[in-house]
N, C-alpha and C positions, 0 to 999 in steps of 0.2 A: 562326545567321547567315542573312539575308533577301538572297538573290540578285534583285538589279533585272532587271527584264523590260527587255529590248530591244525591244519590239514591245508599245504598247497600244492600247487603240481607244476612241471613244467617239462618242455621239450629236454632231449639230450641223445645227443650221437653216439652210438657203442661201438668200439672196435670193427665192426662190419660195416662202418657208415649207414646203418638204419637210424631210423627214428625212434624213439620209444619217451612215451610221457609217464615221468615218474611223480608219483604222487609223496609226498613228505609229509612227515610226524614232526612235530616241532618240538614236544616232550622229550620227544625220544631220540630226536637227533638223526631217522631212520628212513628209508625207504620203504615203506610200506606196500605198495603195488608200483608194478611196471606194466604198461600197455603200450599199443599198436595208435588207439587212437583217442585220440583227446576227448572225446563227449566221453568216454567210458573214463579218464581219469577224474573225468568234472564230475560224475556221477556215484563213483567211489570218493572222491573228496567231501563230497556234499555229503555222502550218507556215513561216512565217519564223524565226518565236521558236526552233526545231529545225533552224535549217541552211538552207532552203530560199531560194531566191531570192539576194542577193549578202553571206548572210555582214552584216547589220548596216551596209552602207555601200553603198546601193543608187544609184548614180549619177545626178544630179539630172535629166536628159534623160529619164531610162526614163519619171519623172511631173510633167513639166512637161504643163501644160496648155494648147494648142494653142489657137487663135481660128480656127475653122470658119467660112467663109463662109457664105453662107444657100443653104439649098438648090435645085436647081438651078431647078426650078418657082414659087418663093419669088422667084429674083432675074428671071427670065425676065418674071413677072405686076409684077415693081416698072419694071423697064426700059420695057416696051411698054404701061402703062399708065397711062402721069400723060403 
């Protein structure tokens, strides 16, 4: 008998051509962490895949992804300079 992982992870290219391994929620249909490098996805997978974090239905706010304004120097240099 082959018990499904609740937690998998893989590569994926983002708009900037980087790299980043996103780890996935199967309950939740979600991406749950983004990283730089794979041992840290394996390492968050693993320790959700055991309990960790909310138990397989991790509430969609914890990784919604936010729109940052531009930095404070960023908008300060666009304001006072056009």
């Amino acid at each position: 008998m082959t018990v499904k992982r609740q937690y998998t992870y893989f590569p994926k290219i983002d708009k900037d051509d980087e790299v980043f391994w996103h780890v996935h929620e199967s309950a939740t249909d979600q991406i749950v962490k983004k990283t730089f490098f794979e041992d840290d996805a394996i390492d968050v997978a693993e320790f959700f895949e055991n309990g960790g974090g909310f138990a397989g239905f991790t509430p969609s706010f914890m990784v919604r992804e936010v729109n940052v304004p531009l930095p404070i120097n960023e908008a300060f240099v666009l304001e006072f300079t056009e």
